[in-house]
C-alpha positions in Angstrom: -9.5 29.5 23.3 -11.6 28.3 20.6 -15.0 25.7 21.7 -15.6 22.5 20.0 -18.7 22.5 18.0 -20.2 20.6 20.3 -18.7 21.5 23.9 -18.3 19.2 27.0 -18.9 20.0 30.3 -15.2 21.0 31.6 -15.2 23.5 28.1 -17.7 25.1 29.2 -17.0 25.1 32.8 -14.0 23.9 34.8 -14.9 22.1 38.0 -14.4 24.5 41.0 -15.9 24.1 44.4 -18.3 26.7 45.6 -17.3 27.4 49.4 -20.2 29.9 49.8 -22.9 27.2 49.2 -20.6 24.3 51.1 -20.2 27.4 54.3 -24.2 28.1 54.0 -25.1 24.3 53.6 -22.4 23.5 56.4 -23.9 25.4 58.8 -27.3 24.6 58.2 -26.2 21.3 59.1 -24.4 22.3 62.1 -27.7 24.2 64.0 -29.4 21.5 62.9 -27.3 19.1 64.7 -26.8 21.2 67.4 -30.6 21.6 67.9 -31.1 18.1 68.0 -28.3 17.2 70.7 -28.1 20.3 73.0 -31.6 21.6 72.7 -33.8 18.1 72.4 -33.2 17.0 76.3 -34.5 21.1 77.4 -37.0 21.5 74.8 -38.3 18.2 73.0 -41.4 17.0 74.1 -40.8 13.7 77.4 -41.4 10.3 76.6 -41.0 11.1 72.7 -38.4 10.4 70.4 -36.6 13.7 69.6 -36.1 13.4 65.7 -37.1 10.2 63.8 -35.1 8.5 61.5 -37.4 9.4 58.6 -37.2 13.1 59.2 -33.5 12.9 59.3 -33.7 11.5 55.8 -35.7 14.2 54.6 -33.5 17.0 56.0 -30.7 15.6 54.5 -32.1 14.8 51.5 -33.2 18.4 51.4 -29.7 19.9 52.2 -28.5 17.7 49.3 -31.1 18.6 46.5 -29.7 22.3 47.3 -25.9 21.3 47.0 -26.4 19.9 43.8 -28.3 22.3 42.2 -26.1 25.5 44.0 -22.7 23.6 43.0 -20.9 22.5 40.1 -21.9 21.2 37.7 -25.3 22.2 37.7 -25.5 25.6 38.9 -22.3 26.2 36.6 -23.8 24.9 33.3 -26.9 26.7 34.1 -25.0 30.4 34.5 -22.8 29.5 31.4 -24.8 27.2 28.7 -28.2 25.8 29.6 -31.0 27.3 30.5 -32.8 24.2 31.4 -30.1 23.6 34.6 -31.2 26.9 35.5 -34.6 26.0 35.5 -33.5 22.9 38.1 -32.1 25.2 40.4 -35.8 26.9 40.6 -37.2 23.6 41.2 -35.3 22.5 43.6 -35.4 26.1 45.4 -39.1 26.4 45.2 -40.7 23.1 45.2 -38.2 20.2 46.5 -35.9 21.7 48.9 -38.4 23.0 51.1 -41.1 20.6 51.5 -38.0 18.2 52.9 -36.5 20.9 55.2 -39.7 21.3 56.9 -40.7 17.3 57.0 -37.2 17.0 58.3 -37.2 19.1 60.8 -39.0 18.2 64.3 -41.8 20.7 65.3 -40.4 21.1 68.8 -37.3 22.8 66.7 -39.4 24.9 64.2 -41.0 26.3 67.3 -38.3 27.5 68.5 -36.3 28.4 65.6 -39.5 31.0 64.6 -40.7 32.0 68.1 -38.9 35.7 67.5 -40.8 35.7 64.4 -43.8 34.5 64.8 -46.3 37.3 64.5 -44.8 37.9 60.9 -44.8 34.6 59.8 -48.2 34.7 60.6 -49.3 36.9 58.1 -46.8 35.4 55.2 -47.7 32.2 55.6 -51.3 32.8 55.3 -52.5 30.7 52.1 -53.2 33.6 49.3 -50.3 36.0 50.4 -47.9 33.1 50.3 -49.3 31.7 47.0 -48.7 35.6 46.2 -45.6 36.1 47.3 -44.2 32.7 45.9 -45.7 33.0 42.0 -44.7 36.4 41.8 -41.1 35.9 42.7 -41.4 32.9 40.5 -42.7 35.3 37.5 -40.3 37.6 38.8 -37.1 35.8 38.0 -38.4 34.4 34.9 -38.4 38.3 33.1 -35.7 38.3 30.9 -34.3 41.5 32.4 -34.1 39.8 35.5 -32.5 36.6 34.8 -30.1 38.7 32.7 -29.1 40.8 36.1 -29.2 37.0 38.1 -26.5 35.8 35.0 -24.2 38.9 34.9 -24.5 39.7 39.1 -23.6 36.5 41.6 -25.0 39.0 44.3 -27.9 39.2 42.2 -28.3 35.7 41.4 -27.7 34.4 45.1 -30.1 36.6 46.6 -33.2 36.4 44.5 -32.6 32.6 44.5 -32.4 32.7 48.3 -35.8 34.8 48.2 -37.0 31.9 46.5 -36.7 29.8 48.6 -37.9 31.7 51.6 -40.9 32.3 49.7 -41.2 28.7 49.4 -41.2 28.1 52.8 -44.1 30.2 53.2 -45.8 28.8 50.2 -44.9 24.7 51.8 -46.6 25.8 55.1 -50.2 25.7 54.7 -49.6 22.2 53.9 -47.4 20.3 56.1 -48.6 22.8 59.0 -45.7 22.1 61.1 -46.2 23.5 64.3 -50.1 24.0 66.0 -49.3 27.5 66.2 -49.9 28.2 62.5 -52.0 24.5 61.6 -52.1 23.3 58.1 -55.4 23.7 56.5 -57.9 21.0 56.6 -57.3 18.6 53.8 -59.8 19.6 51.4 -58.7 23.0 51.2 -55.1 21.9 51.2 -55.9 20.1 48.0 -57.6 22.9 46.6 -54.5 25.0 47.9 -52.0 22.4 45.7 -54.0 22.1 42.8 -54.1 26.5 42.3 -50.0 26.3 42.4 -49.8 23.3 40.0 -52.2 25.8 37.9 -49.7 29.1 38.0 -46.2 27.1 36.6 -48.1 26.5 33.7 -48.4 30.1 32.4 -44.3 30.8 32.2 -43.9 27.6 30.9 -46.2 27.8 28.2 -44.1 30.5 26.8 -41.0 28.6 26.8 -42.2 25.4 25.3 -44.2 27.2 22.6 -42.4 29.9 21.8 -40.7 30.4 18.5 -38.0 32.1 19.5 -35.7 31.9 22.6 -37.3 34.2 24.9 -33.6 34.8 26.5 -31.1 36.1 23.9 -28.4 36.1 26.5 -28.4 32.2 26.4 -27.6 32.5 22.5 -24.3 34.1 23.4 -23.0 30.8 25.4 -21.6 28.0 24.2 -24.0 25.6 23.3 -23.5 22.2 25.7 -23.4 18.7 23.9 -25.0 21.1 20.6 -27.8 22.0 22.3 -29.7 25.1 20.2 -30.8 27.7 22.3 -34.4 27.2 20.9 -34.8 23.2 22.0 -32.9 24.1 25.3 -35.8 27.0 25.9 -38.4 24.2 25.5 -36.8 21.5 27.6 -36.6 24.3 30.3 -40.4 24.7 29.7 -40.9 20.7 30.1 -39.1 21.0 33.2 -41.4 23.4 34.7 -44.4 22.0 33.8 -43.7 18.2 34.1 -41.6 18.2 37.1 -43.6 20.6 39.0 -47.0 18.6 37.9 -45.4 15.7 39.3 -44.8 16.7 42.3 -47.9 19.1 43.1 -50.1 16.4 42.0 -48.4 13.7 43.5 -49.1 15.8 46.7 -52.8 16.4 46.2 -52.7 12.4 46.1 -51.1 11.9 49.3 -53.3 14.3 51.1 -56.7 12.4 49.5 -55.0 9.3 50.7 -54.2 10.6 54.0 -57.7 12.0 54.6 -59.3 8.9 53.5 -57.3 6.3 55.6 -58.0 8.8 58.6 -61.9 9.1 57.8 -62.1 5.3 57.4 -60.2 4.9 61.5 -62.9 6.9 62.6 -65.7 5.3 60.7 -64.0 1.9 61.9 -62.7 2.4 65.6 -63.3 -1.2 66.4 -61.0 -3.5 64.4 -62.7 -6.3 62.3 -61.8 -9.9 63.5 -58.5 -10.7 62.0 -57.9 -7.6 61.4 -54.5 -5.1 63.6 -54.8 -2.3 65.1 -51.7 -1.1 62.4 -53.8 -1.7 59.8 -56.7 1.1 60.6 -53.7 4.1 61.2 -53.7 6.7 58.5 -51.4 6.8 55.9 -47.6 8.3 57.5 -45.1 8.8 54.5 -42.5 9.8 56.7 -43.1 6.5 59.4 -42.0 4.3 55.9 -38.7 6.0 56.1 -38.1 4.9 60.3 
């Protein structure tokens, strides 16, 4: 069959359902679920509610971030036209999914869920070896060799993706500190910790937005969605990178300042001024908005 000029989405790629994300996804949701109904009244702490509403929100907002970029369209147009949707998937692998996993998740849950593992997340979730372990996989998957094996081998591309996102985990967990077992670190360093990540991004995607030529000749092969040249789409993939994952690391090192402040200012001001609640002194809570 002979492409349009400028292909649409179902030339490129029929729709399909992919029942190896929808079976991992599903039963993510299912412990989840599970943990929170059978295990809350045994292990959740008394007199505390067991899950909030606003860490429900962020699980499942995490479980969908991964369905769209793991499912068609996306993941489809990414493995058969565009490198930039490839580039989503890594974004949503590394930097969205997990921070909204972990918010969503209770801490009474985490504790349990890595209790068998504890010692070793210990060690990888220490800040340099999981900044390490994160950019280089991130560096690792951006080789050409390597997204060439990830393009030609589904095994491949599902299990350095899923390494990803481990490695993400590790690399969330010095800042949202989940569980008092392994704290987050205190906020200045946890800004300090965000702004070196926002830094490393930058070097990959330098190469993609300036480059002259696409860095991936594989891509040159596929059919070019909409008429996008391989070139512009290996810059847009670059903007991707660096924009969206600037966003989002800085809009973190924000929340944390925030944070700190509002909590340095209720212990500067125990008493509250006349006229003034007791609400408004408590430190800034992203996730009590969501209740």
């Amino acid at each position: 069959m002979t492409l349009a000029a400028n292909p649409g989405i179902f030339d490129v790629t029929p729709f399909h359902m992919h029942l190896d994300v929808i079976g991992v996804l599903g039963a993510m949701v299912v412990l989840y679920e599970y943990g929170l109904r059978r295990l809350a009244p045994i292990h959740a702490p008394r007199g505390e509610v067991a899950v909030t509403r606003g860490q429900k929100w962020a699980f499942y907002a995490g479980i969908l971030s991964l369905y769209v970029v793991s499912s068609w369209p996306v993941h489809d147009i990414g493995e058969n036209s565009l490198f930039m949707f490839h580039m989503s998937e890594h974004l949503a692998f590394g930097l969205i999914a997990p921070p909204l996993l972990i918010s969503g998740t209770p801490s009474w849950l985490i504790r349990l869920v890595v209790k068998p593992v504890l010692p070793a997340l210990r060690i990888f979730t220490k800040p340099l070896v999981a900044l390490a372990l994160f950019n280089g996989m991130l560096g690792l998957i951006h080789a050409p060799a390597v997204l060439n094996l990830m393009l030609r081998n589904e095994f491949a591309h599902f299990g350095l993706h899923a390494i990803l996102f481990v490695f993400g985990i590790f690399m969330w967990w010095p800042i949202l500190g989940p569980i008092p077992e392994i704290p987050q670190l205190p906020p200045f360093l946890r800004m300090g910790y965000v702004f070196l990540q926002s830094l490393v991004p930058t070097i990959p995607a330098t190469f993609l937005t300036f480059g002259e030529t696409p860095l991936y000749p594989i891509y040159e092969t596929f059919p070019r969605l909409w008429g996008i040249p391989a070139l512009d789409d290996q810059v847009y993939a670059g903007l991707i990178m660096k924009i969206g994952a600037g966003l989002l690391l800085w809009g973190f090192i924000a929340w944390i300042w925030f944070s700190w402040w509002n909590e340095e200012q209720r212990h500067s001001n125990p008493t509250p001024r006349a006229g003034t609640s007791e609400r408004g002194l408590e430190p800034l809570d992203l996730g009590s908005r969501l209740r």
